[in-house]
MMTF fields as JSON, N, C-alpha, C and O atoms, coordinates in Angstrom:
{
  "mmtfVersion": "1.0.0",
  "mmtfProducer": "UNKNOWN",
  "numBonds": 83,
  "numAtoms": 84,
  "numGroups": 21,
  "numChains": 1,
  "numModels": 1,
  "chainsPerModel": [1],
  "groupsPerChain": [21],
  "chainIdList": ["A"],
  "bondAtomList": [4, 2, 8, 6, 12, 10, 16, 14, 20, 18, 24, 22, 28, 26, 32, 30, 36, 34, 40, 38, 44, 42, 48, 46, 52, 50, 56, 54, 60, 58, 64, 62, 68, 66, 72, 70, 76, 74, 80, 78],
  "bondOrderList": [1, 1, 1, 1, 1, 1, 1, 1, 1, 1, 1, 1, 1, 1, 1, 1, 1, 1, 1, 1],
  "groupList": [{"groupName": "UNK", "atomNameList": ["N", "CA", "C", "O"], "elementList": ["N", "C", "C", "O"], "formalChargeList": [0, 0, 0, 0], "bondAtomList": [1, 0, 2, 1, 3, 2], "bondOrderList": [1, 1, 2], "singleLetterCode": "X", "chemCompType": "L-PEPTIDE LINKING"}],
  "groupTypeList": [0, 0, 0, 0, 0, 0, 0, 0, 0, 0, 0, 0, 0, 0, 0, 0, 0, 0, 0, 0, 0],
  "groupIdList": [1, 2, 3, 4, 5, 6, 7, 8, 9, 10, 11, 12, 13, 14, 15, 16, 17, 18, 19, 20, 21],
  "secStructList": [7, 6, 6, 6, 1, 6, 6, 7, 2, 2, 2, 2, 2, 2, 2, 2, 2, 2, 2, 2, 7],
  "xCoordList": [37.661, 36.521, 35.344, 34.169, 35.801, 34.729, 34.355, 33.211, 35.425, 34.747, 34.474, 34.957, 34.044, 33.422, 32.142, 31.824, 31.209, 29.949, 29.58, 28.692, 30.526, 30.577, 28.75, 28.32, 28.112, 27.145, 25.884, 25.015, 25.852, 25.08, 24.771, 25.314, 24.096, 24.247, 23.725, 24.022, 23.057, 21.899, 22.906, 23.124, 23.617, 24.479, 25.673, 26.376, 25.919, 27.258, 26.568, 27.408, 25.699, 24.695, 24.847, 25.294, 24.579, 24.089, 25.735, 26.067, 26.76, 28.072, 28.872, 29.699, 28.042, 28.702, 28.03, 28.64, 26.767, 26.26, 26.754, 26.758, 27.192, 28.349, 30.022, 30.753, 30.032, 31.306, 31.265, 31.986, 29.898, 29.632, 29.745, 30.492, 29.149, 28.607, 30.352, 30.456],
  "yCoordList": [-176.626, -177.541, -176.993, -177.325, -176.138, -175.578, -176.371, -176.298, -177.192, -178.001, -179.562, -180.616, -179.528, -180.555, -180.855, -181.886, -179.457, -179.792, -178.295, -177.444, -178.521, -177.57, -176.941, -175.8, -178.25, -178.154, -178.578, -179.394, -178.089, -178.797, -177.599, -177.827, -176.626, -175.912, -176.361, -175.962, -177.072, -178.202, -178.884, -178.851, -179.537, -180.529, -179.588, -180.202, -178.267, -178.343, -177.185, -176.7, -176.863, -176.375, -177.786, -177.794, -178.816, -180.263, -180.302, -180.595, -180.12, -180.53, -179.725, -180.183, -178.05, -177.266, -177.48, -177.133, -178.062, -178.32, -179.528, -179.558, -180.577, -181.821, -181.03, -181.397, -180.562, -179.785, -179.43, -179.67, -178.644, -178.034, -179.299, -179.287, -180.068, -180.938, -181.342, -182.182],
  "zCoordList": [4.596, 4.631, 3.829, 3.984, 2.981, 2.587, 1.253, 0.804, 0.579, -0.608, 0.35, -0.062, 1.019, 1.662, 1.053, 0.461, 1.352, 0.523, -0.743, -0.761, -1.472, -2.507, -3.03, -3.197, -3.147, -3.958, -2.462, -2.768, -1.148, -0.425, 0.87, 1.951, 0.766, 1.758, 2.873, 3.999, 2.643, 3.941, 4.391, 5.602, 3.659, 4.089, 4.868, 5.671, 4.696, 5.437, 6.507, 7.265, 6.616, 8.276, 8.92, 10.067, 8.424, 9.385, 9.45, 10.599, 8.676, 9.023, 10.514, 11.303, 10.429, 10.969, 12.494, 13.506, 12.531, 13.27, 14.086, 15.317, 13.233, 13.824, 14.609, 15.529, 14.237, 14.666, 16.233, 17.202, 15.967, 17.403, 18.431, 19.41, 18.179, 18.976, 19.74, 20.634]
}
């Protein structure tokens, strides 16, 4: 999942943060 947000480090904290949830 890591080319999910290749170019978005904001975007994949808010992703990793969806995960948790």
């Amino acid at each position: 999942m890591s080319n999910y947000f290749p170019e978005a480090p904001e975007n994949k904290e808010f992703k990793k943060e969806d995960f948790k949830k």
